[in-house]
Each structure stands twice: as structure tokens, then as C-alpha cells.
C-alpha positions in Angstrom: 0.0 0.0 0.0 1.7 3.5 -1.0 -0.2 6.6 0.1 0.3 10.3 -0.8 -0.9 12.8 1.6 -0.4 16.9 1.5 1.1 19.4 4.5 -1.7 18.9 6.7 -2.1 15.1 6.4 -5.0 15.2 4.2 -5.4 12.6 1.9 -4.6 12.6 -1.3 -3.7 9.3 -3.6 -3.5 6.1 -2.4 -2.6 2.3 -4.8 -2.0 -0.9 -3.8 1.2 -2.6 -5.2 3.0 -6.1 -4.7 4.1 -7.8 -2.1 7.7 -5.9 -0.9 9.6 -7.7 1.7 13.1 -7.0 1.6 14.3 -10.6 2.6 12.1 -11.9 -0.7 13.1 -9.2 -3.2 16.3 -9.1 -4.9 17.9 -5.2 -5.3 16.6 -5.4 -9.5 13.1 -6.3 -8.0 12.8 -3.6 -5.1 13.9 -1.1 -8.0 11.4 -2.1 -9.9 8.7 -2.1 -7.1 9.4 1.5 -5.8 9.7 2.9 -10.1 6.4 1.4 -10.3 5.2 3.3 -7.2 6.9 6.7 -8.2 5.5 6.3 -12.0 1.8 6.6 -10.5 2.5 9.3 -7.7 3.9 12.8 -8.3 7.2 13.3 -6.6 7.0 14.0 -2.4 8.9 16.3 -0.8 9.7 13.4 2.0 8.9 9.3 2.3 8.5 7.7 5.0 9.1 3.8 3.6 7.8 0.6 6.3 9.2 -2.5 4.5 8.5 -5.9 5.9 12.2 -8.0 6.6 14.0 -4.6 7.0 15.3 -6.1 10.2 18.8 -4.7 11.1 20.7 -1.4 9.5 22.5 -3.7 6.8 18.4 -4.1 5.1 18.0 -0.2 5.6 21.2 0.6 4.0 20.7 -1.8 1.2 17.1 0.2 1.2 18.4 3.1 1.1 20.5 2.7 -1.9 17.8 1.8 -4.1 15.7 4.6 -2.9 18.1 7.2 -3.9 18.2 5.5 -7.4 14.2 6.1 -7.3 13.6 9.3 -5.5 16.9 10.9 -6.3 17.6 13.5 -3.4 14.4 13.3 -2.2 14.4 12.9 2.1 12.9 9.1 3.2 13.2 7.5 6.8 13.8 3.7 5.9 12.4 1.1 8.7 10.1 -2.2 9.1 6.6 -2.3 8.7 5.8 -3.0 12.7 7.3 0.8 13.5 5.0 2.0 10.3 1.8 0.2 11.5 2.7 1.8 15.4 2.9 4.9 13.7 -0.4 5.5 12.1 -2.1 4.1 15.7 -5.1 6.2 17.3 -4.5 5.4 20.8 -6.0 7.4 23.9 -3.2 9.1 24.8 -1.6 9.7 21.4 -0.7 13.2 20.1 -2.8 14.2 17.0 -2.8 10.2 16.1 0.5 10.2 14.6 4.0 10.3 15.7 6.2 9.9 18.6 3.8 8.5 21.2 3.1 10.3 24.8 3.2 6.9 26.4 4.8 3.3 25.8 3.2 2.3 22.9 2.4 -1.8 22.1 1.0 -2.7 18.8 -0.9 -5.7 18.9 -0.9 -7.4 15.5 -3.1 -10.0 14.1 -3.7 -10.6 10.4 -2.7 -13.5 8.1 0.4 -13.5 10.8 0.8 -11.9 14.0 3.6 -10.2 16.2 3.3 -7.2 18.9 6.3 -4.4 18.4 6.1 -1.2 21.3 7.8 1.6 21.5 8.7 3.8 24.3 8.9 7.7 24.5 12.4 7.6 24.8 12.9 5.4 21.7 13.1 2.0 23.1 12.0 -0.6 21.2 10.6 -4.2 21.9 9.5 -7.1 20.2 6.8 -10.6 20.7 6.6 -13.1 17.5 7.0 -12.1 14.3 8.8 -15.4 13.6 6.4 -16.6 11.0 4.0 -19.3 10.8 6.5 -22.0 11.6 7.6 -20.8 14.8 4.9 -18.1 15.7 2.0 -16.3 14.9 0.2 -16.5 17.9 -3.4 -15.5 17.8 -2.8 -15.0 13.7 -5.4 -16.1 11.1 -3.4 -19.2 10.3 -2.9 -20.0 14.0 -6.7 -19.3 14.3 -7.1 -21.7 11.1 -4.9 -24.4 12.2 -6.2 -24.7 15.5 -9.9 -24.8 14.5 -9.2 -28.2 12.2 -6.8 -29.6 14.9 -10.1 -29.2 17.3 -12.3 -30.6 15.1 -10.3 -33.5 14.4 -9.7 -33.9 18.5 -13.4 -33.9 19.0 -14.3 -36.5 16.2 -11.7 -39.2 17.9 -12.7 -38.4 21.5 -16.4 -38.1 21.1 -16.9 -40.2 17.4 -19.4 -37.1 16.4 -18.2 -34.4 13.8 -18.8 -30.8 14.5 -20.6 -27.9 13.5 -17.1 -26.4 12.9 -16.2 -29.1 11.2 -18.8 -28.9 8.8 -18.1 -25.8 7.8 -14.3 -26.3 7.7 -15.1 -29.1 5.4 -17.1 -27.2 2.9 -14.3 -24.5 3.0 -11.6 -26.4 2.1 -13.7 -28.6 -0.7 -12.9 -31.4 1.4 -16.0 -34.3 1.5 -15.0 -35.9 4.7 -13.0 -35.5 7.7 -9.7 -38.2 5.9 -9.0 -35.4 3.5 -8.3 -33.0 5.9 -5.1 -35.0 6.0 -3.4 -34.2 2.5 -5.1 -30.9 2.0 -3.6 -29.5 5.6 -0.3 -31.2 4.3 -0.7 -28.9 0.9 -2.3 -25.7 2.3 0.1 -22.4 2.5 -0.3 -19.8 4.6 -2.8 -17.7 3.5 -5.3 -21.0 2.6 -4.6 -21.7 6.1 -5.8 -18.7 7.5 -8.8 -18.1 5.0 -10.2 -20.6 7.4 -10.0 -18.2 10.4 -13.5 -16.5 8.9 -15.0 -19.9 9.7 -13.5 -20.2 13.0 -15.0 -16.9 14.1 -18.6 -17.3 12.0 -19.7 -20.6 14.2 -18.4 -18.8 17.2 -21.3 -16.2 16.8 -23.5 -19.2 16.1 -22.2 -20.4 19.9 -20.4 -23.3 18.9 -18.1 -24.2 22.2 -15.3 -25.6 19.9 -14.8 -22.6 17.9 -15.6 -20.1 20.9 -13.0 -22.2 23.0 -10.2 -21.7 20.1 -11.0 -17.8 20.0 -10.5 -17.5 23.9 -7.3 -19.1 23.3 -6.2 -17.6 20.7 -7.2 -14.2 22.6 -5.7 -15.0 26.0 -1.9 -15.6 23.6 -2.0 -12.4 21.9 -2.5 -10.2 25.3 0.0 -12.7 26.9 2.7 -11.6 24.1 1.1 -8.2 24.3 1.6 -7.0 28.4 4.8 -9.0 28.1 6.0 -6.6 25.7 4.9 -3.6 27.3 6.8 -5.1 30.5 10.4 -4.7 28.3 9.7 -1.2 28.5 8.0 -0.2 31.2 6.6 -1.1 34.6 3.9 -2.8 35.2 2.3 0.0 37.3 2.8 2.5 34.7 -0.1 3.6 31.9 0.9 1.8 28.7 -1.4 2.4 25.2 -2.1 -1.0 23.7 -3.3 -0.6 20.0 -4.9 -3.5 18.1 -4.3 -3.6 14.5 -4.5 -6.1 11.3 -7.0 -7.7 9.2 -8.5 -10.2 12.2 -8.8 -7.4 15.0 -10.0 -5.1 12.2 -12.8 -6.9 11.1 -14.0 -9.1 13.9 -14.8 -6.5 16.6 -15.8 -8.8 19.4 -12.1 -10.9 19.3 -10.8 -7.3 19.6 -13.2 -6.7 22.6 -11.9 -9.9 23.9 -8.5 -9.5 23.8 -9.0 -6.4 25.2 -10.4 -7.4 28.1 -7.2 -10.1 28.3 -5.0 -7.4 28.2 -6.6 -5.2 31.1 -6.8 -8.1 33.3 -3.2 -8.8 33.1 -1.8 -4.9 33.0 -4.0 -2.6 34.8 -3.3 0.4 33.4 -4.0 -0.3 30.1 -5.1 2.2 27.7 -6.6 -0.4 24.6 -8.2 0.9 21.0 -8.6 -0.3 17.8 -6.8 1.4 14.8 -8.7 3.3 12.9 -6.5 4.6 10.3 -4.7 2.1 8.3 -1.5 1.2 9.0 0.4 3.1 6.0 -0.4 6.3 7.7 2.5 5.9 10.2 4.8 6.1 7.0 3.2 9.6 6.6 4.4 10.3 10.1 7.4 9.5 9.4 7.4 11.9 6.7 6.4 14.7 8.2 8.7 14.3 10.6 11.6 14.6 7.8 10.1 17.8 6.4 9.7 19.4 9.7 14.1 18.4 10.3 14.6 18.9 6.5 17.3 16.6 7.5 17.6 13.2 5.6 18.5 10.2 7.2 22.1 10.5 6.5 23.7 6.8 5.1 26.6 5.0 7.8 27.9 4.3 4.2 30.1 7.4 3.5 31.1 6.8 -0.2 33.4 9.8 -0.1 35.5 8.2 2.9 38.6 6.8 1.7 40.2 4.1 3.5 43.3 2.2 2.8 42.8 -1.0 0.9 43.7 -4.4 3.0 46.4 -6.6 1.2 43.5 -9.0 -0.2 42.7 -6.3 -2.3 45.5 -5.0 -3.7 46.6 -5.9 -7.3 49.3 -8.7 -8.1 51.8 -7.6 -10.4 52.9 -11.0 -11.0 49.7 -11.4 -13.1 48.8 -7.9 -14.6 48.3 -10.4 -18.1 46.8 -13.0 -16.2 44.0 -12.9 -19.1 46.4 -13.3 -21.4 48.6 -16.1 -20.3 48.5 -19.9 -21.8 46.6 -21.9 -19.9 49.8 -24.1 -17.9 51.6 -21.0 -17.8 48.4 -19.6 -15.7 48.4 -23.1 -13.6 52.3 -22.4 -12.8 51.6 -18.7 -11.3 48.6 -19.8 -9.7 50.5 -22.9 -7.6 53.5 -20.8 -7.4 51.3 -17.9 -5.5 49.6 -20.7 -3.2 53.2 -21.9 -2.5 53.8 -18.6 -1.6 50.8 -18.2 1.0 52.0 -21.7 2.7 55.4 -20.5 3.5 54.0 -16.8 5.4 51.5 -19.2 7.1 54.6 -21.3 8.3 56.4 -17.9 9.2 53.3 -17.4 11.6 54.0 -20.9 13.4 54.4 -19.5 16.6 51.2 -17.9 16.9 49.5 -20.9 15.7 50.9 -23.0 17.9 49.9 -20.8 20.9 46.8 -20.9 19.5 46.6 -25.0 19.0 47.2 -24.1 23.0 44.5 -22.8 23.7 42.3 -24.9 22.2 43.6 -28.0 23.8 43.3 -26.5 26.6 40.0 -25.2 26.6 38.6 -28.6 25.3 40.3 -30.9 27.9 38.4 -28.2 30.5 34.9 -28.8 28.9 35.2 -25.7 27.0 34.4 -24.9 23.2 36.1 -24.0 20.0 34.1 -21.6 17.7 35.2 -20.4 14.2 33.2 -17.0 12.9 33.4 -15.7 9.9 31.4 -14.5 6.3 31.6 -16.1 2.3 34.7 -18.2 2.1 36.0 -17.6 5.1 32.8 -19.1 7.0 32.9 -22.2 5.1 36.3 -22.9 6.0 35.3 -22.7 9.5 32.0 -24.7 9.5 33.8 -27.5 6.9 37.2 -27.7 9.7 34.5 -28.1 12.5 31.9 -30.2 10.8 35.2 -32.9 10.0 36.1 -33.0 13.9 33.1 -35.5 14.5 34.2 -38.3 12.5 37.9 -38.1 12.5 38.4 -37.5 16.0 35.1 -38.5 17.6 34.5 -34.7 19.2 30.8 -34.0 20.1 29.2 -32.0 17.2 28.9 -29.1 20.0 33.0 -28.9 20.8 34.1 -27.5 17.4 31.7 -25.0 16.2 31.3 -23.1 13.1 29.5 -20.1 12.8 28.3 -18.3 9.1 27.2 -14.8 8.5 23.8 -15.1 7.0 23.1 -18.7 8.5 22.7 -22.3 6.8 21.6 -20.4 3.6 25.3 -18.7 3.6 27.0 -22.3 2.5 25.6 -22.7 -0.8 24.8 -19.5 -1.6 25.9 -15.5 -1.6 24.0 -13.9 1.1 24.3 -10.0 0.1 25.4 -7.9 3.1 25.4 -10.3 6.5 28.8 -9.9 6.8 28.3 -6.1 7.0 26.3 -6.6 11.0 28.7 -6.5 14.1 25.6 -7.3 16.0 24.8 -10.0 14.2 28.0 -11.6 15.1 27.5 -10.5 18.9 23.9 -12.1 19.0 24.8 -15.1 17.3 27.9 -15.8 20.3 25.2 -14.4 22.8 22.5 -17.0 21.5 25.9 -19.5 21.7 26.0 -19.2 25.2 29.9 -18.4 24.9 31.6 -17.8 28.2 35.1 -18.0 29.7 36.2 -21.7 28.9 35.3 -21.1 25.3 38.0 -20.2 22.6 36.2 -17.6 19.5 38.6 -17.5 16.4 37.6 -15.1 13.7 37.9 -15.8 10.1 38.0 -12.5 8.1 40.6 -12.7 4.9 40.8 -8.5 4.9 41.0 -8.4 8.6 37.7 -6.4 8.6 34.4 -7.4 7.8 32.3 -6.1 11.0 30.0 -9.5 11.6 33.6 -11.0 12.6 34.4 -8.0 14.8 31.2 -8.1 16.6 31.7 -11.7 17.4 34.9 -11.5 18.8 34.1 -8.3 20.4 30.9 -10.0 22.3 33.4 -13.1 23.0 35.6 -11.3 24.6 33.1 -9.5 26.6 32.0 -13.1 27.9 35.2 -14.1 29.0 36.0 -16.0 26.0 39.3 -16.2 24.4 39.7 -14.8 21.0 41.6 -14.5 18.0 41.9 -13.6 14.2 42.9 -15.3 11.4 43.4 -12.7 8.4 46.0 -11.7 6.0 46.8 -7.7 6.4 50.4 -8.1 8.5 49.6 -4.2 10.0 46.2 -4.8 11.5 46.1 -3.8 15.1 44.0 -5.0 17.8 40.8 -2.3 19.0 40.1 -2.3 22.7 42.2 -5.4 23.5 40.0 -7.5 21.0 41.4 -9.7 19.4 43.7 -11.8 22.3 46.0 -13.0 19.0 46.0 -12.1 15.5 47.6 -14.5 13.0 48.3 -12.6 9.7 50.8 -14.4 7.1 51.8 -11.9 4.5 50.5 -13.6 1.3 50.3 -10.5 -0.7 47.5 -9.8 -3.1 45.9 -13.2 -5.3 46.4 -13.7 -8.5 42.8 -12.7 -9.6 42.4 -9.4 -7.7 40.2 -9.8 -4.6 39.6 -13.5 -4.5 40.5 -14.3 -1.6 38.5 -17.9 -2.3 42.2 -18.6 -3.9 45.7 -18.5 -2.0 43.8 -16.6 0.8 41.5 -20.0 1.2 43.9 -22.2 1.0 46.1 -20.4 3.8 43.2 -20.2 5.6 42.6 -24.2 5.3 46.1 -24.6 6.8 45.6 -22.3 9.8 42.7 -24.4 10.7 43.7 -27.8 9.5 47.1 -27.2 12.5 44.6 -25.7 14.7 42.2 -28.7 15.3 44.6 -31.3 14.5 47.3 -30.6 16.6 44.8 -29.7 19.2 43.7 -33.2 19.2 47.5 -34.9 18.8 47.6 -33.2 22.5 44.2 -34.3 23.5 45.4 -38.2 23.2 43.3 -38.3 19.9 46.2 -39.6 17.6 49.1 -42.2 18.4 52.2 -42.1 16.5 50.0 -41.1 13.0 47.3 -42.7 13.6 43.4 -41.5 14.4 42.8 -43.8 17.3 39.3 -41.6 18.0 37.9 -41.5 14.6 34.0 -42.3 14.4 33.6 -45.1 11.8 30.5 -44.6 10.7 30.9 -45.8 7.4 32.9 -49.0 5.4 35.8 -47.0 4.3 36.2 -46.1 8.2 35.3 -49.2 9.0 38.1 -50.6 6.8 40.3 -47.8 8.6 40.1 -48.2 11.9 40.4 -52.4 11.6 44.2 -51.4 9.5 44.7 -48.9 12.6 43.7 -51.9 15.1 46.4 -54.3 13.1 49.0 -51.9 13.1 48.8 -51.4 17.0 48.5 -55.0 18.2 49.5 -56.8 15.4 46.3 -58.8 15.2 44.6 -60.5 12.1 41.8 -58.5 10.3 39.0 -60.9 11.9 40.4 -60.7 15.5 40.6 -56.6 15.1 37.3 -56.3 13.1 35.9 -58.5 16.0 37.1 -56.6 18.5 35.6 -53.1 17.1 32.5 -54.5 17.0 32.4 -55.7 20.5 33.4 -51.6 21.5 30.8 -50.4 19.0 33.5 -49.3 17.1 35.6 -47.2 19.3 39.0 -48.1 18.3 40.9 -46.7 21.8 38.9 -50.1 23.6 39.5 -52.6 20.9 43.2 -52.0 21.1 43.0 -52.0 24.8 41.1 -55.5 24.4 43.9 -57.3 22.0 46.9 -55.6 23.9 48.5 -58.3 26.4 
């Protein structure tokens, strides 16, 4: 929904658009999404923009830049669609309706999904659900959906009779009896789910105790989430405006009533209203607000700021005519520039074995190793820690890898997670990191800021940390990092791609690290794995050659001694040894 409104707030175009959430819309598509806005509006003189998935700064800068492209020096406050909807509220206590709000403000979302976002005077923000269907939506449509057919179906095994509301969800969903309910809930997305919710609510009116009983609960969860985020930002004694909002508390006025009336039971002082206006009208707030400043939100991106480039970076004079070079002659400069990066990582031995230190230490003492990093870098990590397991039967939990931008990260570019320092920090918080734990960053340049936040947040739990990168002259900030190992590999052959010699010096870094960490843990005898986890018949195979070698038995004696220690070749060579 884009509106246009004059000076005074007055109406003055409104259009409905596709859907625009920043996590679902590459930067081509949310170009083409706001051009098609600006085409049908005539140019403002601020925007205020509320974009579902614009979670963290890194969404609003990326944002940001394709505004600019749009609405070229025009003034526009970039955030999420929760502080949009809060925005255009009409609560009690509100000033005018719009804007900064005279008292903590909760809004109390339920459409399709659900979530509850406040805001304090002072700026404060807080947060309950928003985590989608799979892990939330409490109170939502879908929830609302979902749990009239799982009642339904409860009812017709306990009692053997089928429902009014199971009539009704029957006919809604096409199904002819209650068996098909199984593959169409299997197929249904979200929205089919919650299309169902206008059932739900229609045989409540009709007094039906299933459906009424699903309401009430689905009431009681949203003020729940509700006072609990008003509690994040302000007493419980203290006057808090609690605004109900989306499709299902904007259309069925007696679930609003009711979870009203949760809400005051459980915070006193609460001040509860419907929104009137829709939701879009906060973004006119926001723009308002601009013009009143004439002060654009300024970008933390200063593209005028020159800062010296990291090594990694730098161009290779050895292969200015890389392009141009016969193919072996390329392969030779290539291998000669990795040979290159193994002998500055083998300059650094010192470090690394300090660090091999402390993670021997820190794993004989129950502690953890974690590996942070973004693109290549993070793979490395999660690949050294995900091979611990089975070659030197470690608990998935001791060596840990950690990836800006998550699972998705491995296979695939994930455009501007590495750019979060408190991405990095929550994910060691959410870690539970502490002082027995050992944190080593992974950043190629020495600077991406989703590293830095990590260590930073390690550091601040006790943990010990350090850097592996490949800029010599980096120094430590505050203390942070405990060790920085930087071989001078100079710049890579293809200018940049640090997926190259930087990679490979990075897989040597971590190959010493955990290996030698686990020679001093009694995980390896002479060069052997005596702890690997044969979980497979090339292991298998393995670790009966490794139970030969060490007692000198015959492959049936050793194979039948692994199977009697479920395969843990430390006791089978303790079994055959005189």
C-alpha cells in the first residue's frame, strides 16, 4: 500500500502494489517495485518507507540505496513495517494520532500472521513473535485456522461425532469428509490456512463451544505476548497504550473486545483501542517528521571516505596479463602464489601453535572452539568443524562453526550479512559463549564487521579470542582480538579472490589448529586416528588397518574386537593388547 498525503495530512492518492519484503526481493526487483510506485505518484517532498524483513541497518542501507536511485535527493526514513503500522495508531493518549507517542506504545498485530512491536517515548523498542508461521504467529489467522481443524479432528476421535465447525471447515476447504483433511492441511500455504479463520469466528457467533474455545485461546496468547511486551519497557504500574491492528482485530470486533479485556486483566493500566486509520499512515508520520528536520536520514555508508585498501585487495603484479597467459603458464603462477601463501603461514607458526594451545586447553576443561566468519572464510570454518566429529570423535557441539547469513550462507551468496557486528554478537550471545570457550575469527581483509562483533561479544563473555586474516599491519581495537595470526601472502592472483591462495592459507591455519589440538588431546598415536567415528565401510576398513597396526592382530580378530566396542578403536586396542 503507497499513500500520498499533503502538509496537513489530508489525503490525497492512495494504490495498492506487490508484495515488498526486503528478505524476498532481490535489489533489480525492489527497484522495480518502488519505479512502479513513483511512476503513479507525483514526486514527495519526503517518504517515510515501512518494509516488511528490514530487520537490522544492513536491510535499511541496502534500502536506502535503491531509494536514492528512485527518488533521487528526495528525504525518506527507511524502517520495518511494525514501526510504520505503530505509527499510524489512534490510541488514547496519542498526540494528534500520529507520531512519537506520549506513552509506551504496544502494537498488537493479528492478520494472516501476528507479532506485537512497542515503543517507548524515549525510543526503546521491543519485540513478541513475528517469527512466522512455523515458529509463531500466535493469535494470527493461520494459528486461528490451524487450531480450529486440529479441534475438530480432536473432538471426532474423542467423542466419534463431527462438528458444526467441522462442517463448515469441510465445505471450506472442498474437502467431502474428515480423511481429506489430511493431504489438503499437508498442501495448504499460509494464507489457505488462515482463509479458514472466517470460519472459525462465524460458528463462534452461532455459539459453537469448539470454535468459541479456540477464540479465547487464541485471545488469551495475543495479550500474553502483548503485556509481556509492554513489560520490556516499562513497569507494570505504569499507563501503557495498547493498539490493536490487522486484518483479524480489524474486522471481527468482538475478538478485539476480547482481547482487550485479556489485556486489562493482566496490565491494569492499560489504555486499549482499535486502529482506525490504516497502517500506512505511520509512514506519513514519518514523513512529516523529515520535512519538519529537513534533515535526511544521513547513510553510515560514507562513499566519499577513503580508506586504505587491505592486502586481499591489492593488485598482483605478477599477473597484470593474467588474461592473457597460456593456460599451464596460468596453472604455474597460480601454484607458485599458493606456494607462496604456505610459506608466510609457516612464518606465523608461533602464533599458531599458541593458539593449537589454547584450544587444547580449553577442550580438555569442557570448554568450546568456535570459528566466525562470512563467504569463504565461513565455510572454511564450518567445513574444519563439521570434520572433527568423525575423525576425531568430538561432540558436534565442541568444534563450532559459525556463518554470516546462516545455513543459507554455505551454498549461496547472502548480500550484506557480513556487514552486522551485532549479528555476530547475538549469534555468540545466542551460543551461550563464556570464559572456557576459545572464539577464532575468520575475516581474509581483517575487517568485515559480523567478525568483529563476534569476537568483540566473546571477549566481553570471558572467551578467548583470535583472528585469522591476511593484512600483517592490522592492530587490535580495545584489546579485542587476544591474537591475530596474519601471514603476508600479498595480493591473489585474480584481484580480490580471496577464495584462492587466501583459502587455501586459511585451510592450513585451521587444519594445524584442530589437529594438533587433538594430537595433545590423546586423539592420535604415533599417525594414527585412534578416535575417529567409523560410521561408514571405508572407516570401518580404517580403523580395523589402525587396530592391526597397533596389536598386530589378524583382520577378523581386530574387526571383532571393534565390533564388541561399538567401534571405538581406543577399547579394541585395549582388548587385543597383552
Amino acid at each position: 500500500m503507497a499513500l500520498l498525503a499533503d502538509a496537513r495530512g489530508r489525503e490525497m492518492q492512495r494504490a495498492t502494489f506487490g508484495p515488498g519484503n526486503v528478505r524476498l526481493l532481490d535489489d533489480r526487483a525492489l527497484v522495480k517495485l518502488l519505479r512502479g510506485i513513483a511512476k503513479q505518484f507525483k514526486k514527495p517532498d519526503a517518504i517515510g518507507l515501512g518494509l516488511a524483513g528490514a530487520r537490522n541497518e544492513t536491510d535499511r542501507q541496502r534500502v536506502w540505496a535503491v531509494v536514492t536511485k528512485v527518488w533521487k535527493k528526495t528525504p525518506c526514513h527507511v524502517t520495518h513495517d511494525l514501526e510504520v503500522a505503530l505509527g499510524g495508531r489512534v490510541g488514547p493518549t496519542c498526540r494528534d494520532g500520529l507520531g512519537p507517542p506520549a506513552l509506551p506504545s504496544v502494537l498488537v498485530l493479528s492478520g494472516t500472521g501476528s507479532c506485537c512491536f512497542g515503543k517507548a517515548a524515549d525510543g526503546r523498542t521491543a519485540k513478541m513473535g513475528g517469527w512466522g508461521h512455523v515458529l509463531g504467529d500466535k493469535g494470527s489467522g493461520f494459528e486461528i485456522g490451524l487450531r480450529g481443524l486440529k479441534a475438530v479432528v480432536f473432538y471426532f476421535d474423542r467423542d466419534g461425532t463431527w462438528s458444526r465447525l467441522g462442517e463448515r471447515l469441510l465445505a471450506a476447504t472442498n474437502c467431502n469428509e474428515p480423511d481429506d483433511l489430511i493431504d489438503w492441511a499437508s498442501n495448504a500455504d499460509k494464507d489457505a490456512m488462515a482463509a479458514l479463520a472466517p470460519e472459525v469466528f462465524a460458528t463462534a457467533k452461532a455459539r459453537d463451544r469448539i470454535a468459541r474455545d479456540v477464540l479465547a485461546g487464541a485471545a488469551g496468547m495475543l495479550a500474553k505476548d502483548a503485556v509481556t511486551c509492554a513489560g520490556k519497557l516499562t513497569k507494570k504500574n505504569s499507563a501503557v497504550d495498547f493498539v490493536l491492528s490487522g486484518g483479524v482485530l480489524r474486522n471481527q470486533p468482538a475478538f478485539a473486545r476480547k482481547v482487550a479485556t485479556e489485556i486489562k486483566s493482566r496490565w491494569p493500566k492499560a489504555n486499549v483501542s482499535t486502529q482506525k486509520h490504516d497502517g500506512v499512515w505511520g509512514a506519513i508520520a514519518l514523513a512529516r517528521a523529515l520535512v519538519s528536520s529537513l534533515n535526511p536520514q544521513p547513510s553510515t555508508l560514507d562513499p566519499n571516505k577513503s580508506t586504505p585498501l587491505p592486502p586481499t585487495e591489492e593488485r598482483n603484479r605478477r599477473s597484470m596479463n593474467f588474461d592473457k597467459l597460456p593456460t599451464r603458464s596460468a596453472i604455474t603462477l597460480m601454484l607458485s602464489e599458493e606456494a607462496r601463501g604456505a610459506e608466510a603461514v609457516l612464518g606465523e607458526s608461533k602464533k599458531i601453535a599458541r593458539l593449537v594451545g589454547w584450544v587444547a586447553t580449553a577442550l580438555k576443561a569442557g570448554g568450546r572452539l568456535f570459528y566466525v566468519g562470512a563467504g569463504t572464510s565461513g565455510r572454511l570454518g564450518v567445513l574444519d568443524a563439521s570434520e572433527c566429529p568423525p575423525t576425531f570423535r568430538t561432540r558436534p557441539e565442541q568444534v563450532q562453526g559459525i556463518i554470516a547469513g546462516g545455513p543459507r550462507a554455505l551454498t549461496r551468496s547472502i548480500e550484506g550479512a557480513e556487514d552486522e557486528p551485532d549479528a555476530g554478537a547475538r549469534a555468540i550471545q545466542f551460543r551461550g559463549v563464556g570464559k572456557r570457550d576459545v572464539v577464532i575469527g575468520i575475516a581474509a581483509s581483517g575487517r568485515t564487521p559480523f567478525v568483529w562483533g563476534a569476537m568483540e561479544e566473546a571477549a566481553r563473555c570471558g572467551a578467548r579470542t583470535a583472528l585469522v586474516c591476511f593484512d600483517p599491519k592490522l592492530k587490535r581495537r580495545a584489546g579485542v582480538p587476544h591474537l591475530i595470526v596474519a601471514p603476508a601472502i600479498g595480493p591473489e592472483v585474480l584481484t580480490g579472490s580471496t577464495r584462492l591462495k587466501a583459502g587455501t592459507a586459511t585451510k592450513l591455519i585451521l587444519n594445524c589448529i584442530t589437529t594438533l589440538a587433538m594430537v595433545r588431546l590423546g586423539k592420535v598415536r604415533g599417525n594414527l586416528m585412534v578416535d575417529l567415528d567409523p560410521k561408514n565401510e571405508k572407516l570401518r576398513a580404517r580403523a580395523v588397518r589402525i587396530v592391526r597396526t597397533l596389536t598386530g592382530a589378524e583382520a577378523n580378530e581386530a574387526r571383532a574386537a571393534l565390533e564388541k566396542s561399538s567401534w571405538v578403536v581406543k577399547a579394541a586396542v585395549g582388548s587385543l593388547k597383552p
